[in-house]
Every structure is written in C-alpha cells, then in structure tokens.
N, C-alpha and C positions, 0 to 999 in steps of 0.2 A: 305701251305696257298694258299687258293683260291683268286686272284685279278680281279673284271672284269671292265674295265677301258669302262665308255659310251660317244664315241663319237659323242655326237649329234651335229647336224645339224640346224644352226639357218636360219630362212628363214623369210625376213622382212615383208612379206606377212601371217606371224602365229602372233598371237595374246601370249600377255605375257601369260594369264593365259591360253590359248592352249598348250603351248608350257611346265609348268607347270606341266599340267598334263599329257601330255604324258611322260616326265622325270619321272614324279613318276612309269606310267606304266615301263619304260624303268626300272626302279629301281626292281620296283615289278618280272619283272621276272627273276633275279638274285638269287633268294633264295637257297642257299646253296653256294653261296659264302660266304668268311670269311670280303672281303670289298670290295666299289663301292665306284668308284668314278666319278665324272662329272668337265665338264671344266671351265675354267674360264668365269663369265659374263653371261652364257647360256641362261638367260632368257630377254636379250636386244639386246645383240651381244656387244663383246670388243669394238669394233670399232663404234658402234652406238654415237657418244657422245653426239648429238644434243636430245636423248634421256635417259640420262642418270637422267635430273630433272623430266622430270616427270613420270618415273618407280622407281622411289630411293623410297626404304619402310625401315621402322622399323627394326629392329636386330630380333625382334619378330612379321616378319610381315606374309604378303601370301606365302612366298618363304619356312620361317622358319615352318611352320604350314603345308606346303604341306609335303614337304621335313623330316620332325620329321616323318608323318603316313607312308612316302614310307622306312624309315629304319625300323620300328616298324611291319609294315605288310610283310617285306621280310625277317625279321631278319636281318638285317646284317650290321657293322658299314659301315655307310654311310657317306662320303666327301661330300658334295655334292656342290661342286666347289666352285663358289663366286657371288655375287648378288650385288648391288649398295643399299648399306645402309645407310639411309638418321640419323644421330645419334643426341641426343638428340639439341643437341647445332647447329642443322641445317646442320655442315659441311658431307659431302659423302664420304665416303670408298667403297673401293673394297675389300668386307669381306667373308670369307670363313668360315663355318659351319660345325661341324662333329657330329654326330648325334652315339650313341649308338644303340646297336639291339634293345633294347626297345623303340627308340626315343624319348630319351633325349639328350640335346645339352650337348657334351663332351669338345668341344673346339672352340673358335674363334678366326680366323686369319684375322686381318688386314691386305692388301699388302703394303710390306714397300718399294718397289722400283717402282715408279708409271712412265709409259711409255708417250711419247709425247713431251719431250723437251719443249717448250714456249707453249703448246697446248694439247688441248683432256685431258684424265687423268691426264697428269702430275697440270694441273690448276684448274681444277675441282674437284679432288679430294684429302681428307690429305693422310698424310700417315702414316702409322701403322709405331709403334717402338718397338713392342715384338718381339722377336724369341717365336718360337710354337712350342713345342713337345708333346706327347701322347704315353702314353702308350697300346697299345692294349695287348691279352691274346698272341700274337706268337711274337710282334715286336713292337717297338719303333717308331712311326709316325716322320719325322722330314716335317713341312707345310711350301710351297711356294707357287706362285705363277709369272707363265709367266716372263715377264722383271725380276725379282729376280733370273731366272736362270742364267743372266752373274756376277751377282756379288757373285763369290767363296767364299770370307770371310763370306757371309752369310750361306752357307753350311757347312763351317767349325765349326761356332759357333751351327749350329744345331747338328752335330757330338759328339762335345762338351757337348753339352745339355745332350745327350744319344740317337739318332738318328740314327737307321738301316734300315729303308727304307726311301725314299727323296720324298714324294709325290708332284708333279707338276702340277696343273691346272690352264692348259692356253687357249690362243685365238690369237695363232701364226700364222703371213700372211702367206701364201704360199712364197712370193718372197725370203724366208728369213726360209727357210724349212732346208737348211742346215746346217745352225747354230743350229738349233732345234735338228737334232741328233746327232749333233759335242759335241754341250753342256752339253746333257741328258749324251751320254758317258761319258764325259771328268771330269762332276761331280761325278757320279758313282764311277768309275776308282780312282782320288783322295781323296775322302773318305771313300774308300772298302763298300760302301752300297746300296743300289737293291736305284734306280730309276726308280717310276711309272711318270713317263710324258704323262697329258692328253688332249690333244688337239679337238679344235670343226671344226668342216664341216660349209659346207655352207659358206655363203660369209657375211660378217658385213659390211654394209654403204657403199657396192661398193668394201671392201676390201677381195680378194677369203681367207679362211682359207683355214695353211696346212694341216690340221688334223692327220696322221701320229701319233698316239698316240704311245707311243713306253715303253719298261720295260725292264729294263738294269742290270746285277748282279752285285757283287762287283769284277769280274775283267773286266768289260766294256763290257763283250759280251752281245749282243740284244738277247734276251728270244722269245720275239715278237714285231711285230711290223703292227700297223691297213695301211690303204688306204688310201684313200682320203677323201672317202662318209662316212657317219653317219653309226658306227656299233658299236659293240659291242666285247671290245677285252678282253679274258678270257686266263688268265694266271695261273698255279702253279707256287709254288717257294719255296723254303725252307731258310726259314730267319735264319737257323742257318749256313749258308754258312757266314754271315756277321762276326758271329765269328772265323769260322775256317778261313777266309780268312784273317785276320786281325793277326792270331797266325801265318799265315804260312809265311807271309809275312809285318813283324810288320812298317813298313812305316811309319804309323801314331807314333811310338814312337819319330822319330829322328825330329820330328820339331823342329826348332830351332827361326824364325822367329815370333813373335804374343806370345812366350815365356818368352822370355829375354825383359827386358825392354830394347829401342833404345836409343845409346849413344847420350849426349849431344853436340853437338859444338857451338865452340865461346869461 
C-alpha cells in the first residue's frame, strides 16, 4: 500500500481559497497512490484562532467541494485533514473529511480532544464524541486528530473498533516536536498498528510548525520521516504486517484493565 503524506505549508500571507487550491494540485499529483493525506486545519493555520469565525464554512462547503474533485481526479482515497466547520446549530468543529477515489464523502471525524486549555480551540470550538473508523480495500482507517494523540485510551477504543493503521492530522508547534515522535511511536508500538502522523509547515499566528510528518509499523520502527518545510512524504508499507505482528506477539490479548469491570469500595 502506497501512503503519501502532504505536508503543507501555511503562510498567513496565502489567501484560504489560494491555499485550497493548490492542496488540490498537491493532491492531484499523487495519482497512483493507494491514500493522501493532509494536516490538520491547513486552510487557516491550527493556531490562527482569531480566524477561526470568519473562515468556519458548512460540512458541505468550499473545502468539501474542492477536496471531493482532488480525490475524484487523482483517484485516490483522500483524508484530507480537517477544516473549521461552522454546523448547523452555529457551534464550530474541528472536522476531518475522507473522500473515496470517486470523491464521495466516506467519513467525518469530529476532534474530540480540543487543544487550548481556558483558550483558542479548546473554547471556541465543541467537541466531537464518535470514535471513527473506515474501512479501505488493504486496511482498516482508525481517525485522529493532533491533541488526541496523548490521550491512549482513544487509540485503544479505535483498535478495538477494528483499526490497523492510526491516521493523524495535525498542526503540531515545533517547540514541542518531541513529544510528536515520542507519541506517533509509543501509539504505534501499543497497539501493533502502522501510524501515519501528518503534520504542517510554516508557522500559524506567530506559532513555527514542526512539521516532521512521520509513519511508524507496528513495532515502532520509523518507516519514514519528512523535514521541516512543505513536502511531500511517499511511503510503502504492507498492512498485513499489523496481523502478523499481533500473532507473533499477541500483547493485545492479555489486557486485563478497561476489561473487568473496576471493584467497588466503601
């Protein structure tokens, strides 16, 4: 299975529907991969949040409409990270899109773990409560997003779900880049499953992106791993490693914890 992970680059000086379209081209010359994916937020910047009301569009807006012709004219199922989605009832998500080779919408992920503490995301926007999985024709999708990658139990329920590769689009600071391949490992590793972790370039509202986009098997070893600048990172991988490595090394059977119900006291 072919993955080509697009690290783009937000620059506050591009315009949304600039930036749009060249995503699509960016999409576009992927064709013969098996899936694309893009980072989280890409057409505002994560960290923009003073821009977050007046870019916020429809579930079925410009983003969705671009985004459906670039998987449809590359063939190829396309991620294509997450966009600030203004939903009916007024409230904003940080919502992820998965488009089919034919560009149709296959899945939407709300991010349920929103970043910012008393601020930014965390206030501005709800938060999603599904877990999200997908089936593709080689592999099982399990979808995150950025801040969701410290909370483990949410990777475990997508495991659970049916989930062999951990797809991750983010908009992770640089200052904080080490956590970012500590993570992508240390999830991988605990659930024996391939982790795409896709991060953006450029800098959001002052804040530098690591970018460092990275793709990890299921015994933690790094596959590849992008730079810092806007590129384009192109992976094989063979998803049926997720099973053999799960026979050869059955870990996941002896949980014992999130199993058993927990005793009462008092």
């Amino acid at each position: 299975m072919r993955a080509s992970l697009i690290q783009i680059a937000v620059d506050p000086d591009e315009s949304v529907n600039s930036r749009r379209g060249r995503a699509a081209s960016l999409v576009a010359a992927q064709r013969g991969a098996d899936l694309v994916v893009l980072p989280e937020l890409w057409p505002v910047g994560a960290f923009a949040y003073t821009a977050f009301e007046d870019e916020a569009e429809p579930l079925c807006g410009p983003t969705h409409e671009v985004m459906a012709k670039a998987a449809a004219d590359a063939g190829v199922w396309l991620h294509a990270g997450s966009f600030v989605e203004r939903a009916e009832d007024g409230a904003l998500y940080n919502t992820t899109l998965v488009f089919n080779p034919e560009g149709e919408r296959a899945a939407v992920y709300r991010k349920i773990h929103r970043f910012g503490f008393d601020k930014g995301e965390a206030v501005m926007m709800g938060a999603g409560d599904e877990l999200v999985t997908l089936a593709l024709p080689q592999t099982t999708l399990g979808l995150a997003t950025c801040y969701d990658l410290r909370f483990p139990e949410m990777f475990r329920g997508l495991v659970d779900a049916g989930a062999e590769t951990l797809v991750v689009a983010a908009g992770w600071p640089e200052r904080r880049r080490a956590h970012w391949t500590l993570l992508a490992q240390a999830r991988a590793v605990e659930n024996q499953a391939y982790v795409l972790a896709v991060g953006s370039a450029g800098t959001h509202a002052g804040i530098q992106q690591a970018g460092h986009s990275i793709v990890v098997d299921p015994w933690g070893e790094v596959l590849a791993e992008a730079g810092a600048d806007e590129e384009v990172l192109s992976v094989e991988f063979d998803p049926g490693r997720v099973a053999t490595t799960r026979e050869q090394f059955p870990a996941l059977k002896d949980r014992r914890l999130g199993l058993v119900p927990p005793a009462v006291l008092g």
